[in-house]
N, C-alpha and C positions, 0 to 999 in steps of 0.2 A: 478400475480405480477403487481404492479401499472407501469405505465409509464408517462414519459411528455415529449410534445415538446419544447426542448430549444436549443437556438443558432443554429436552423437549424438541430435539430437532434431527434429523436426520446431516452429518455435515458427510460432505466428500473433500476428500484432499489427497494428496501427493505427498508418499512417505517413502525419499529416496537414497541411498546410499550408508554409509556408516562411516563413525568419527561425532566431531563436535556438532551439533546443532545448530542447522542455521534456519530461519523461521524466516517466511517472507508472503506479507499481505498486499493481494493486490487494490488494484483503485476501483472508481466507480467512471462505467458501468460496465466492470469487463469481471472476468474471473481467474481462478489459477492460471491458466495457460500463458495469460500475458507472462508468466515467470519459465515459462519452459525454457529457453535457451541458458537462463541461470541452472534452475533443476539440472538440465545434461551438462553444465560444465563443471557443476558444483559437488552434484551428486559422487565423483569422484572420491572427494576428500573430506566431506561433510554428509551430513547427516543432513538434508533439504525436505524440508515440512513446508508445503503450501496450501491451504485450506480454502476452499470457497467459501468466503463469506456467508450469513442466514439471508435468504435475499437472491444471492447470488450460484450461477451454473448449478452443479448438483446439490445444492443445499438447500433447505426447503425456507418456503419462501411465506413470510408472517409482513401482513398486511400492516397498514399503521402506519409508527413512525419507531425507527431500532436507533437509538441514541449510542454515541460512540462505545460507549459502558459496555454495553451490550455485545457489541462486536467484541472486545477487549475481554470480556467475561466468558463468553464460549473459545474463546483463542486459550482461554490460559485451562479448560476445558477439558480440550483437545490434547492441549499437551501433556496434562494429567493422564489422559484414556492412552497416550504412548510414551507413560514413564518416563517423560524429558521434562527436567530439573530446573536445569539452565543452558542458555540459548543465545546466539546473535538472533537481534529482530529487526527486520528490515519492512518497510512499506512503500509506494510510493503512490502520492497526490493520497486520497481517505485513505489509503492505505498507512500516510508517514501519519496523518492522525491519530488513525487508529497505535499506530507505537507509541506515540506521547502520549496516547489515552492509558496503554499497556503499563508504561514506565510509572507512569502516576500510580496506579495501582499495585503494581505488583515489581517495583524496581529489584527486588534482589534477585531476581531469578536470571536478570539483561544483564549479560556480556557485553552486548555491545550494540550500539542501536546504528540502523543504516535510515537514513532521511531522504528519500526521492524526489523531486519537484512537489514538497509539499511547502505548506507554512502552516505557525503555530496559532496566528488570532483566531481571539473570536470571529464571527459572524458578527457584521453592519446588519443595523436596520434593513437599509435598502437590500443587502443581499438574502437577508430573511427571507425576506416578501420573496425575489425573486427564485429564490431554492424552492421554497413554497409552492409557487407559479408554473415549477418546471414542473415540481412530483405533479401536480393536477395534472399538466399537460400529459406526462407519461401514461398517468390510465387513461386517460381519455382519447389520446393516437394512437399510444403503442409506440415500440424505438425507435422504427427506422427512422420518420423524420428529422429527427434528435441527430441519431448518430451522422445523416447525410449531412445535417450543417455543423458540426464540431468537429468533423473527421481531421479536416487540415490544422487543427490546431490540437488535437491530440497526437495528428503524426506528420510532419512540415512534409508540404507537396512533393520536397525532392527522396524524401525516404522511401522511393514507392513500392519496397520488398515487402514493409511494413505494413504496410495501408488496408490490405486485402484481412488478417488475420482480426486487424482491431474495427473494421466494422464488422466481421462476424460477430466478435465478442459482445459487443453495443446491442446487434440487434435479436442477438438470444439471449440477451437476460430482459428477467420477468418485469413489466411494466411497473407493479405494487411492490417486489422488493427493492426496483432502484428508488421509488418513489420514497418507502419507507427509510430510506437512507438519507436520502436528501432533506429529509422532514427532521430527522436524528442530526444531522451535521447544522442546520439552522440553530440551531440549538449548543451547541458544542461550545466548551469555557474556552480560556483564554491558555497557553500553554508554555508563556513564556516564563513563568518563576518553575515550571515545570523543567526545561530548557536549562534554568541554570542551576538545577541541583543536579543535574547529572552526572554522575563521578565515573562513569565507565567511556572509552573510545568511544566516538561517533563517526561517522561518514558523513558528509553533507553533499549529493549529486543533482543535478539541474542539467537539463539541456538549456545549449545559447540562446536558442528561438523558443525559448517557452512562454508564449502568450500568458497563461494560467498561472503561472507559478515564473518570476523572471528570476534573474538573476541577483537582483534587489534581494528580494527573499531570503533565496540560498547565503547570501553574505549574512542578512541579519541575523539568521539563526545560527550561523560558524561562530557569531560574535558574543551570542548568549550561550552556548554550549564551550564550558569549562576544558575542552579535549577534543577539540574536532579538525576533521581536515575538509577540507572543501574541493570538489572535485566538479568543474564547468564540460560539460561533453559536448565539443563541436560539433555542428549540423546534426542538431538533434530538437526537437520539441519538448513535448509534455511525456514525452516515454521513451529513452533513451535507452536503455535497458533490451527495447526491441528498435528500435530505428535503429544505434549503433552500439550492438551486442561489446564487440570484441572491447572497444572502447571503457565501457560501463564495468566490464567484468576484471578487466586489470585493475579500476578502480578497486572493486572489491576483494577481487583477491589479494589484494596489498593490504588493504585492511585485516579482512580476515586471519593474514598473517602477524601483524600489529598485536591482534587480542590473543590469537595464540599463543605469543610469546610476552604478554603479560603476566604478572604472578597474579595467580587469585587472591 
């Protein structure tokens, strides 16, 4: 797996195929990999950049609290150290954050933004506290506890192909980088006038049974974004993407074909 030094950090990531760019940031608490069955189906046609987050799998990991900026500032980073311009950006759950966070910053560079089971608010009060609550928990146990009680609501009981790869993922990342993420997304603005300046295609995908992110969500943000198409993936959760691969990826490839055949 390639790596580079940027902004003070060691990142690893996944730099696969040739053609357009397509750039895709995974969630918390997992790392690239969740993207691998996009990567092999992608990498065909596209040009697939997946970076492990500062924090997260091979990227070095900075204690504290790494506010969305941050993530969004070494992403765009990255793509500088391999010469990519302009890009589809995709995320899902802090991942679709992290893109609203990207778009705000640095919109001219996005073709076209893909939105996972995420949502644009701020952070509540009460969920402050409670993000807060968790990062203490995380250094103070360690993951696996964590990952053993959020497993069925990151990947619905019946997806069980699933299930084995995403508590790996859970319970090898660093205790202090997810902490320090979760401390950064307490904090995170609000992203819906964000939402509706967006002049490029969007994707908007949810699974049905998403506990974390419902359906509610995925509609509200189809309804602030000026160009979007909304795509619900039956029997799936909070990660759809890997619960039902085949599913998620026709969504995208229809997209992806959309923006290609847009004019610049």
């Amino acid at each position: 797996m390639p790596s580079a030094e940027i902004n003070g950090l060691t990142i690893g990531y996944e730099d696969r195929g040739t053609g357009p760019a397509l750039v895709l940031v995974h969630g918390h608490p997992f790392d690239r990999t969740m993207w691998q069955p996009q990567i092999d189906r992608f990498s065909a046609t596209h040009r697939v950049v997946a970076p492990d987050l500062r924090g997260y799998g091979a990227t070095t990991v900075v204690p504290g609290t790494t506010p969305l900026s941050a993530f969004a500032e070494d992403l765009a980073a990255l793509l500088d150290h391999l010469g990519i311009e302009e890009f589809v950006l995709g995320g899902l759950s802090m991942g679709g954050q992290i893109v609203m966070e990207c778009h705000r910053l640095f919109p001219d560079r996005i073709r076209g933004l893909v939105l996972a089971d995420t949502f644009p608010s701020a952070e509540t009060e009460e969920g402050k506290a409670g993000r807060r609550a968790l990062a203490d928990r995380l250094v103070r146990e360690g993951m696996k506890g964590y990952a053993d009680e959020v497993l069925d609501r990151m990947v619905a009981p019946y997806n069980t192909h699933a299930r084995p790869h995403v508590h790996r993922m859970m319970c090898a990342t660093d205790p202090e980088g997810a902490a320090a993420a979760l401390r950064g997304r307490a904090e995170r603005p609000d992203y819906d006038d964000v939402l509706r300046a967006v002049s490029v295609p969007a994707l908007v995908v949810v699974g049905r049974d998403d506990a974390y992110t419902p359906v509610a969500d995925a509609e509200a943000m189809h309804a602030l974004l000026p160009d979007s198409t909304l795509v619900v993936v039956e029997r799936a959760a909070h990660m759809p993407n890997l619960e039902r691969p085949d599913e998620f990826d026709a969504a995208l490839a229809a997209f992806l074909d959309t923006v290609r055949a847009r004019p610049r």
